[in-house]
Each structure stands twice: as C-alpha cells, then as structure tokens.
VEXMI-30686 format. One record per residue (C-alpha): residue number from 1; residue in one letter; chain; x, y, z. Coordinates in nm, 2 decimals. Example, Ala and Ser with C-alpha at 12.3 -4.5 7.8 and 13.67 -1.06 7.14 Angstrom:
! residues 2
+-----+------+------+--------+--------+--------+
| pos | code | unit |     xx |     yy |     zz |
+-----+------+------+--------+--------+--------+
|   1 |    A |    A |   1.23 |  -0.45 |   0.78 |
|   2 |    S |    A |   1.37 |  -0.11 |   0.71 |
+-----+------+------+--------+--------+--------+
This chain:
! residues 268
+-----+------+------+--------+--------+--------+
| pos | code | unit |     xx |     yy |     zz |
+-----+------+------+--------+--------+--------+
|   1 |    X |    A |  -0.55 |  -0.74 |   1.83 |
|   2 |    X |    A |  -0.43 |  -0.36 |   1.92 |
|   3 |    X |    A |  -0.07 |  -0.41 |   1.80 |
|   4 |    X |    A |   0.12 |  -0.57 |   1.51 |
|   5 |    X |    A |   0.48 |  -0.66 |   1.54 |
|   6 |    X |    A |   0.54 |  -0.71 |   1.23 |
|   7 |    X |    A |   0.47 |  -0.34 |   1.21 |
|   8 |    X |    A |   0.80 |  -0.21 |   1.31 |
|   9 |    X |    A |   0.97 |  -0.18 |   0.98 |
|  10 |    X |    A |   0.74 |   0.08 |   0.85 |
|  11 |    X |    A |   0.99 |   0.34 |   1.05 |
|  12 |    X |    A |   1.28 |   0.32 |   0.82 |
|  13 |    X |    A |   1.06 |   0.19 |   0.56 |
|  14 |    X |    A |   0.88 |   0.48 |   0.58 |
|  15 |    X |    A |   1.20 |   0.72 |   0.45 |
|  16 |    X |    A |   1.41 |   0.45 |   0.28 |
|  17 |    X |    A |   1.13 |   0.37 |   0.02 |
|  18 |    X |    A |   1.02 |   0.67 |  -0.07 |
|  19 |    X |    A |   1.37 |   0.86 |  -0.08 |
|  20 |    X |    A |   1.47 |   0.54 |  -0.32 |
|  21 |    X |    A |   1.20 |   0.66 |  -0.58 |
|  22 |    X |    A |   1.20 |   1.04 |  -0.49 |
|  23 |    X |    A |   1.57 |   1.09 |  -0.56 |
|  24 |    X |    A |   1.57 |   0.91 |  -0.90 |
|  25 |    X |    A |   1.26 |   1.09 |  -1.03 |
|  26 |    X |    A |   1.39 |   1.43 |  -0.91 |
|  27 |    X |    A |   1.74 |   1.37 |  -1.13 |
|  28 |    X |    A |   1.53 |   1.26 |  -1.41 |
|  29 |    X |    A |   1.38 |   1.58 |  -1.37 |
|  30 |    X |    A |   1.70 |   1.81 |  -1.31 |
|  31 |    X |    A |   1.78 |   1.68 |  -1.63 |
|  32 |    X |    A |   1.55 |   1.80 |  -1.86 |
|  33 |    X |    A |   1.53 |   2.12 |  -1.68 |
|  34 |    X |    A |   1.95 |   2.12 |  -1.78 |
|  35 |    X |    A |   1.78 |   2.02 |  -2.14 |
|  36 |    X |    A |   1.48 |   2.31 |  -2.12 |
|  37 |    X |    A |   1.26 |   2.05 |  -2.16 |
|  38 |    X |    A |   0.92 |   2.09 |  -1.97 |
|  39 |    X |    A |   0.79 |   1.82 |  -1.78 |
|  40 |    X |    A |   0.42 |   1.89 |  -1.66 |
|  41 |    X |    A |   0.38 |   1.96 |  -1.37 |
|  42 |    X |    A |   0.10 |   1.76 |  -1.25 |
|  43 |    X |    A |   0.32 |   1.50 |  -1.32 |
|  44 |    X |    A |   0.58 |   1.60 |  -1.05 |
|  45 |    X |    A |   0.26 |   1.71 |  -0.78 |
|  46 |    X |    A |   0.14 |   1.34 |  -0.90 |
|  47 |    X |    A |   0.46 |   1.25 |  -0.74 |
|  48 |    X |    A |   0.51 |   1.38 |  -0.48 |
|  49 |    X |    A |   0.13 |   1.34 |  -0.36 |
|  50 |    X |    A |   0.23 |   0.95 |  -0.42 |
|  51 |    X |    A |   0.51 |   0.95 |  -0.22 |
|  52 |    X |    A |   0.39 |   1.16 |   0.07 |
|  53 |    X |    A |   0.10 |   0.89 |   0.07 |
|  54 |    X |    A |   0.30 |   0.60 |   0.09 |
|  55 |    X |    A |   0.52 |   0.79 |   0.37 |
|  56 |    X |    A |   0.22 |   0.81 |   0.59 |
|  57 |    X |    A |   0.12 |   0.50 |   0.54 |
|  58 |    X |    A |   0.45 |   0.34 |   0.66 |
|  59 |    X |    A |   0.53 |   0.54 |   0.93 |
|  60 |    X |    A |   0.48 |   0.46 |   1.28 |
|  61 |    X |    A |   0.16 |   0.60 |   1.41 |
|  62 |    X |    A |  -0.03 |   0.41 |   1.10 |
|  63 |    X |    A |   0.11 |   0.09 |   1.15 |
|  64 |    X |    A |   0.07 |   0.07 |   1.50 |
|  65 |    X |    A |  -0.30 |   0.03 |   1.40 |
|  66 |    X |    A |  -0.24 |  -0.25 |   1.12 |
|  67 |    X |    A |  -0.28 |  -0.52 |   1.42 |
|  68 |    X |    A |  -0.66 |  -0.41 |   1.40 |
|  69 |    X |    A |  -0.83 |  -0.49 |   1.12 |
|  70 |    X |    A |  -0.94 |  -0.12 |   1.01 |
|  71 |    X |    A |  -0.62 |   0.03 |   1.06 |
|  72 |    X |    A |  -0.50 |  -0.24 |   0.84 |
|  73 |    X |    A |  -0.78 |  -0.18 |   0.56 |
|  74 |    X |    A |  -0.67 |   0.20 |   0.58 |
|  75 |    X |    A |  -0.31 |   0.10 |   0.53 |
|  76 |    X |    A |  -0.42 |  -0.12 |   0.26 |
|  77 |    X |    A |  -0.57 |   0.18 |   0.02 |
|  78 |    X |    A |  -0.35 |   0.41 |   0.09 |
|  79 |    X |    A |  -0.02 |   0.22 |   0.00 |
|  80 |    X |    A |  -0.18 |  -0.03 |  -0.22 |
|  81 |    X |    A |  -0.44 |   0.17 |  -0.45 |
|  82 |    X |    A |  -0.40 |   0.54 |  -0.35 |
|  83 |    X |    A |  -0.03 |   0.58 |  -0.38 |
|  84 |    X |    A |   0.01 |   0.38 |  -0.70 |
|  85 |    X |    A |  -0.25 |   0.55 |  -0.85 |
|  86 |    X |    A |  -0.06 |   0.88 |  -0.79 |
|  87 |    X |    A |   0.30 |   0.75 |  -0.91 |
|  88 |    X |    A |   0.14 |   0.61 |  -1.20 |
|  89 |    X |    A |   0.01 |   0.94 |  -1.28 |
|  90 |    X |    A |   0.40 |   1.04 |  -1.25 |
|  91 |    X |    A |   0.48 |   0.87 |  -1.57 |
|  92 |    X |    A |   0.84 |   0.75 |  -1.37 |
|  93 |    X |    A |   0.87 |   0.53 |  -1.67 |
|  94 |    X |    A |   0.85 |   0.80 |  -1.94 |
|  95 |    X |    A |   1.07 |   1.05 |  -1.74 |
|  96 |    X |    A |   1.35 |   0.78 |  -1.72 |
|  97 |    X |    A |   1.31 |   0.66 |  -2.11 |
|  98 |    X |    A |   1.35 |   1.03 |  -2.18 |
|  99 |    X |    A |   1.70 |   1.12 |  -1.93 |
| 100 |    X |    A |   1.90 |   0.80 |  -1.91 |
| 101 |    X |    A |   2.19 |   0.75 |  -2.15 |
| 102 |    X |    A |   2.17 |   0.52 |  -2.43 |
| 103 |    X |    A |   2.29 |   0.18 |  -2.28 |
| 104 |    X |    A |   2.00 |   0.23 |  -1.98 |
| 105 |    X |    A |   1.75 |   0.28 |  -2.17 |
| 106 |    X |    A |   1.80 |   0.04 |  -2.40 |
| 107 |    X |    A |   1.76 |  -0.25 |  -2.13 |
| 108 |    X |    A |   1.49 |  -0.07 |  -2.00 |
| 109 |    X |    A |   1.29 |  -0.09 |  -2.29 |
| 110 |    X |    A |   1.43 |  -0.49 |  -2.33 |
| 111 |    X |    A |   1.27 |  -0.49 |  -1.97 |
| 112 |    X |    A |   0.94 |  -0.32 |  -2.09 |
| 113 |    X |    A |   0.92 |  -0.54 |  -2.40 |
| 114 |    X |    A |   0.96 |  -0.87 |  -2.23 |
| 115 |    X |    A |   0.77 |  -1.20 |  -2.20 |
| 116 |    X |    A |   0.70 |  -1.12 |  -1.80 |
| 117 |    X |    A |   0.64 |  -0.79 |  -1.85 |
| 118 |    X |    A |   0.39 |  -0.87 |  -2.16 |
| 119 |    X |    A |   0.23 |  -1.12 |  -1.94 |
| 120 |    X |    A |   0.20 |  -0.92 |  -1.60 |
| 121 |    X |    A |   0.03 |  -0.62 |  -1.78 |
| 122 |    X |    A |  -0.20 |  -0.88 |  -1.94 |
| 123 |    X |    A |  -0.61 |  -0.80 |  -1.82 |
| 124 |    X |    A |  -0.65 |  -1.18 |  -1.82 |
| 125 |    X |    A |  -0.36 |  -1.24 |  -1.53 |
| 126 |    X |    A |  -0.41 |  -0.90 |  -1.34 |
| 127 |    X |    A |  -0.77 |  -0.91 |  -1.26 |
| 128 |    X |    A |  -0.69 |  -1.30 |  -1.09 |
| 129 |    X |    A |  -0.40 |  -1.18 |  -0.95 |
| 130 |    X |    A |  -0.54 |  -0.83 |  -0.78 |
| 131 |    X |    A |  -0.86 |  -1.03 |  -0.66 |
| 132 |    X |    A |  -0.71 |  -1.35 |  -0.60 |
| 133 |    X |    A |  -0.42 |  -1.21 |  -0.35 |
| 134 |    X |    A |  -0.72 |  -1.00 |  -0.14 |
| 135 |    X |    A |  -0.91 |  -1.29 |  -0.13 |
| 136 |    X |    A |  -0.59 |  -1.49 |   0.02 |
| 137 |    X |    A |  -0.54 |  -1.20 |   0.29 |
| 138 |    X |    A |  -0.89 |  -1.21 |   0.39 |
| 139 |    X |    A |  -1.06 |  -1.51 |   0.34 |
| 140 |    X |    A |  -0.74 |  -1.80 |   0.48 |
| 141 |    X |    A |  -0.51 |  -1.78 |   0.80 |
| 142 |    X |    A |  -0.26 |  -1.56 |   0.64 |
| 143 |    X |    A |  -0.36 |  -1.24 |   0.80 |
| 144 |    X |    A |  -0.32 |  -1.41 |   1.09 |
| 145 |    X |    A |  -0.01 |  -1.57 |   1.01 |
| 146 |    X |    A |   0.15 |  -1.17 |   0.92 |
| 147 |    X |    A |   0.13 |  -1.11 |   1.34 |
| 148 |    X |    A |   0.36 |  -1.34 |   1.39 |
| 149 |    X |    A |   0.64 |  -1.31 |   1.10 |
| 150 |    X |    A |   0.80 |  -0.94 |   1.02 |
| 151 |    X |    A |   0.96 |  -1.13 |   0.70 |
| 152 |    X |    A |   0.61 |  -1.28 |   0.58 |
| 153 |    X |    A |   0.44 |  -0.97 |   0.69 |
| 154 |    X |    A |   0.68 |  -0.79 |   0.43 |
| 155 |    X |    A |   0.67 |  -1.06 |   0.15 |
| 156 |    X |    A |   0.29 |  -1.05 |   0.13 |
| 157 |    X |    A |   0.28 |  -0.63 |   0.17 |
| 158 |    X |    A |   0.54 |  -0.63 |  -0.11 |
| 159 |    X |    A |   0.35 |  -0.85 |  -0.30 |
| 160 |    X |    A |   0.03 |  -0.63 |  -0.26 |
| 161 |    X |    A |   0.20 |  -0.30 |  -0.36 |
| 162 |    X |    A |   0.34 |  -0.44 |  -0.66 |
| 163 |    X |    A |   0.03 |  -0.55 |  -0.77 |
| 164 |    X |    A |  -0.14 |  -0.25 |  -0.70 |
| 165 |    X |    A |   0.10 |  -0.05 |  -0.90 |
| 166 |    X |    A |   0.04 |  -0.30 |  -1.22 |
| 167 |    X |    A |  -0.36 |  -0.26 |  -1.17 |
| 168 |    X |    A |  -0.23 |   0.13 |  -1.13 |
| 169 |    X |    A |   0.00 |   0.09 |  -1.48 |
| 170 |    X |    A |  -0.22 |  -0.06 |  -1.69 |
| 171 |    X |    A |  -0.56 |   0.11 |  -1.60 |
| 172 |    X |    A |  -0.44 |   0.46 |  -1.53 |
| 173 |    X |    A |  -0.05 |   0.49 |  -1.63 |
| 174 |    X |    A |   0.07 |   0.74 |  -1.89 |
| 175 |    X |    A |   0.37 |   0.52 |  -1.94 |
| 176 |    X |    A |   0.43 |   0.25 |  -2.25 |
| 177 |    X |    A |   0.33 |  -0.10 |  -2.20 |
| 178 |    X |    A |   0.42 |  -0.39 |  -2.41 |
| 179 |    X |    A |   0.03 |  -0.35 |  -2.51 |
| 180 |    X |    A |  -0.16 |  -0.09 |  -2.47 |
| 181 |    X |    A |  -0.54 |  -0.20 |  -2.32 |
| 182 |    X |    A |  -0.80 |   0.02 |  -2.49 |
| 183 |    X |    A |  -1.04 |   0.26 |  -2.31 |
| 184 |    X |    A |  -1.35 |   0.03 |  -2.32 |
| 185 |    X |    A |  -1.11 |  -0.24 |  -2.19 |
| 186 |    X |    A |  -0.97 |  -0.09 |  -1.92 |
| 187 |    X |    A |  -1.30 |   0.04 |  -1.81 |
| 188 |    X |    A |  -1.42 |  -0.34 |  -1.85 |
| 189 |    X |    A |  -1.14 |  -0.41 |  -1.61 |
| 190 |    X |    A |  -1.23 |  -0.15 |  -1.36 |
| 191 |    X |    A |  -1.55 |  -0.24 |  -1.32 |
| 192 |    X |    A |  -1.49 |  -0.61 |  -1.29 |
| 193 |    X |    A |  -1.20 |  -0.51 |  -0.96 |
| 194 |    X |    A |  -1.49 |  -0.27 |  -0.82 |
| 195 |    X |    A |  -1.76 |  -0.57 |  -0.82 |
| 196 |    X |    A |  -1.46 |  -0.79 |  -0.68 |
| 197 |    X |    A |  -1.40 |  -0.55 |  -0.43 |
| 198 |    X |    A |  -1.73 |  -0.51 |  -0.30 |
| 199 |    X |    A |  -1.82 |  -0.88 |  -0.25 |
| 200 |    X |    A |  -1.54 |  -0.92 |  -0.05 |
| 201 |    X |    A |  -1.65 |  -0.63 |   0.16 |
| 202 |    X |    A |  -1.99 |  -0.76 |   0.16 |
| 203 |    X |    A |  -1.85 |  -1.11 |   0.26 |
| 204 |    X |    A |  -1.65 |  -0.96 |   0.54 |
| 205 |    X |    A |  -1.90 |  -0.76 |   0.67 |
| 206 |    X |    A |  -2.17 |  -1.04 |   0.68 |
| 207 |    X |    A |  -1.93 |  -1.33 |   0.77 |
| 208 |    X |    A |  -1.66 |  -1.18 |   0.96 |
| 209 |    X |    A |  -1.34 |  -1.42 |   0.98 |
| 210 |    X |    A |  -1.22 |  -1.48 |   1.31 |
| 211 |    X |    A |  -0.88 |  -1.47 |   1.18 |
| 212 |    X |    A |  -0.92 |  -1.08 |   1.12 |
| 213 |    X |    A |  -1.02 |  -1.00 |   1.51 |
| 214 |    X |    A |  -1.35 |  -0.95 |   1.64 |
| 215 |    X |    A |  -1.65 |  -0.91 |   1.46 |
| 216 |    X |    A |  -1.74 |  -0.55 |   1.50 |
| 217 |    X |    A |  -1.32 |  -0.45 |   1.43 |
| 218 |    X |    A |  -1.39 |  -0.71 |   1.07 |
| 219 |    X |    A |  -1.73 |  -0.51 |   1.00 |
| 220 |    X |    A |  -1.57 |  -0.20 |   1.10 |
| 221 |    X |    A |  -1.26 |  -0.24 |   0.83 |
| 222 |    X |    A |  -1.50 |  -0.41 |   0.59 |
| 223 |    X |    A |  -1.73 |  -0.10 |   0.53 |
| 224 |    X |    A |  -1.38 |   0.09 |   0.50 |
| 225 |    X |    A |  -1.28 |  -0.14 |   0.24 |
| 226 |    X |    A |  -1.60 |  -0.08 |   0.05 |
| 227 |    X |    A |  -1.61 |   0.27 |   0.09 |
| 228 |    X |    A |  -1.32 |   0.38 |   0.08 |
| 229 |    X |    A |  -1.23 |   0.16 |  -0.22 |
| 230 |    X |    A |  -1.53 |   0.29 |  -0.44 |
| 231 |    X |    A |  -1.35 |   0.66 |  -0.36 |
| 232 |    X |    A |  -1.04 |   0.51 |  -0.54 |
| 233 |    X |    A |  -1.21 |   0.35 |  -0.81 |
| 234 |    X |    A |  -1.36 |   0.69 |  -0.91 |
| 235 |    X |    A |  -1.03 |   0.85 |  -0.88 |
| 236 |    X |    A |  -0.93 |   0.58 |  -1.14 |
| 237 |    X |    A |  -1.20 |   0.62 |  -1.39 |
| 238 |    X |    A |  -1.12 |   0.94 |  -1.36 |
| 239 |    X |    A |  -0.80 |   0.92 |  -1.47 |
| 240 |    X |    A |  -0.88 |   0.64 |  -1.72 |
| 241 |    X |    A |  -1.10 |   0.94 |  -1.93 |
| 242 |    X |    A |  -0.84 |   1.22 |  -1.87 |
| 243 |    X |    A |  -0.59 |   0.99 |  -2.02 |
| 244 |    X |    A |  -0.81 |   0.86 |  -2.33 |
| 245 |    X |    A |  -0.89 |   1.24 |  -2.34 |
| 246 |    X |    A |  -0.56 |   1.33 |  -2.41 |
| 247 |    X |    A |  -0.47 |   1.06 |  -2.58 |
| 248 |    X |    A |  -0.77 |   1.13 |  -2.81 |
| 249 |    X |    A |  -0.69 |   1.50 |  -2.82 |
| 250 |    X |    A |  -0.38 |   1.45 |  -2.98 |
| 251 |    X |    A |  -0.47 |   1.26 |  -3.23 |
| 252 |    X |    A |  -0.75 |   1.47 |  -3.31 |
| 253 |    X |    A |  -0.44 |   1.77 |  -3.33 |
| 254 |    X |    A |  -0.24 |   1.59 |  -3.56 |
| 255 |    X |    A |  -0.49 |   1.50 |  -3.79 |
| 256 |    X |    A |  -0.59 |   1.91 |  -3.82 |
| 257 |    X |    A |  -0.21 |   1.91 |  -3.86 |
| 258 |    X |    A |  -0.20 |   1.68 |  -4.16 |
| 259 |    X |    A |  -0.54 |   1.83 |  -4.30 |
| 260 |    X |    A |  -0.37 |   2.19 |  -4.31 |
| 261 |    X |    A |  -0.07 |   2.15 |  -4.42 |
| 262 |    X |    A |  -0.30 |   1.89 |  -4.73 |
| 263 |    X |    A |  -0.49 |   2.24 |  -4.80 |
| 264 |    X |    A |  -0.18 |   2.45 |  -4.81 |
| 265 |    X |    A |  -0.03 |   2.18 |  -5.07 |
| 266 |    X |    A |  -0.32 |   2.20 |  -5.31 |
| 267 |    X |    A |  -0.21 |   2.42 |  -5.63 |
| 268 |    X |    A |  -0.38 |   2.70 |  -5.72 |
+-----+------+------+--------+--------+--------+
C-alpha cells in the first residue's frame, strides 16, 4: 500500500481543526490581556506547538504516506500523543473557565462535573480504552477496512485523538477534572500504557499482520511505534513531575504563608 484514499480530508482538515481551537483560545487570551491578567506563556507556546503539530500531521504530504504502515504510525504519535500532550499543557479548559461569562461557564463546569465526564477520566476505563482501541487498529481487519471508507477512516481517527487527549488530560493536563488522579497514580498509569505500548510493538514486529502491508513496511512502523512512543512517554513523565512540582510548590508557599502571618499574630 503507497496511497490511502481515505487520506484526502487531511487538506481542509488540516486548517479547519486547528483554526477551530486556535481562534477560541486566542479570544480567551485577548481577554485577560483586556483584564491585565497574565497568562503564562508556556502555556500559549504549549499551544501553539500543539496546533502546529496536529497541522502537519493533517496536511497533505503526511497523509499521503498513511497508506504505508510507517507513515501511518508517524501520523499516529504526532496527532494522537504528541499534539494532545501539548494542548493539554495549554490548560484550554482553565483559560475558558476563567474568560467566559457566567451562563458558559456554568454549563461548562455541569459538563466537567458530570457522570460521562467522571467516568471517561476514570484510570480504570482509560487505560482499556487507550490499549484496547490500538489493539483494534492493529491486531483485526480494521486498518484494512480505513483504505476503503473516508467516513470510517474518520470515525476511528476521531476516536483515537479523543482518546489521546483524555490519556493527555488526565496524566499531564493542568486543567480540573471531576477527580484529580494523584502523582503516584498517574505515574502507575503511565507506565502500565508504556508496557502496553511496547508489546504491541514487539507483537508487530515479530508477527507482522498482513492486514498492515508487507512485512518489512509492519516491522518498519512497528520499531517507530516503540521508539518513538517511549520519546512521548518521557515527555509525559516529564510533565507529570513539573505539574506535581508546581502543584507541590504551592502548597509548600501557602503554608509559609499561613506560618508567617501565625508568627506575626503571636503577642508580644
């Protein structure tokens, strides 16, 4: 397989989606620079690194390659577990709980503190759902079933970016969740998506399907899969510590807060 015809949305795709998250965020932000509010700005470089990520990997040149296997596996960490990584690092959610008016917000946070939303964010159904949907892809004939359908080929891609962005959300997002996962629990979930990961790409690479293309192309996108997969998995630990760094931080600067202001209350 050289060519996927299913591949042929990516050119609008490629401006429409991320013009339809760019423009929101970049009101969000005129607003609180109306307000002299800061907003940090790795926040906005997270952004816009996010977005230029997911352009590439929609545009034309990138998905003329998803018909071979290791053009789709590039694809596949880019828009999947790259880009959401970034935007999660974007705190969108935060920015828009922050600049909407009243009525907004208060159905977005109805939407944040739902049943779905409680149960999507949930370790127990994320870690099934992230594996389980790869294993789908790779492992049955729906890979080979995307060639032939641009509307399945878009249904199961939307499907895998929306997952990525909850693994994203709840492992590395600076935004509220109905609950938040502690450090040593997110690490735990980390590490159990690396070891999925890397079976699959071990399974791949050993027992290439025929329904990815020929062996060498399967091997070829299987040790992409694995390596490029562990450099995002670093990139998320990473940003697991650097957020339980800051959250840690400021607690630590509110308790020396509280202890001053005890010290300065003491009579004398």
């Amino acid at each position: 397989m050289t060519h996927d015809p299913a591949a042929g949305p990516g050119a609008w795709l490629a401006v429409v989606l991320p013009l339809a998250v760019a423009v929101p965020y970049l009101a969000g932000w005129a607003v609180l620079r109306r307000r002299g509010t800061a907003w940090p700005r790795t926040r906005l470089l997270a952004a816009a690194g996010g977005l230029a990520v997911a352009a590439v990997a929609l545009s034309p040149p990138v998905t003329a390659r998803t018909g071979e296997f290791s053009g789709h596996v590039a694809q596949h960490l880019a828009l999947v577990m790259l880009a959401p990584l970034l935007l999660a690092c974007s705190a969108p959610v935060t920015l828009a709980l922050r600049t909407l008016p009243r009525r907004p917000r208060r159905g977005l946070l109805r939407v944040l503190h739902s049943a779905p939303v409680r149960i999507l964010t949930a370790p127990v159904v994320v870690v099934p759902l992230e594996l389980g949907s790869l294993a789908a892809l790779y492992l049955t004939p729906l890979f080979g079933l995307l060639h032939s359908s641009p509307f399945l080929h878009l249904l199961v891609h939307g499907h895998m970016v929306l997952t990525g962005c909850l693994v994203s959300w709840l492992l590395a997002g600076v935004d509220p969740i109905p609950r938040r996962v502690s450090t040593p629990a997110r690490a735990g979930v980390l590490v159990l998506l690396a070891a999925g990961h890397g079976v699959l790409a071990k399974l791949l690479y050993a027992s290439p399907p025929v329904t990815l293309g020929a062996a060498d192309e399967v091997r070829a996108g299987a040790q992409l899969l694995s390596y490029g997969g562990d450099v995002i998995e670093v990139l998320l630990a990473v940003a697991v510590m650097a957020e339980w760094y800051r959250r840690t931080g400021r607690r630590l600067r509110a308790e020396q807060r509280r202890a001053g202001r005890a010290v300065l209350d003491v009579p004398t």
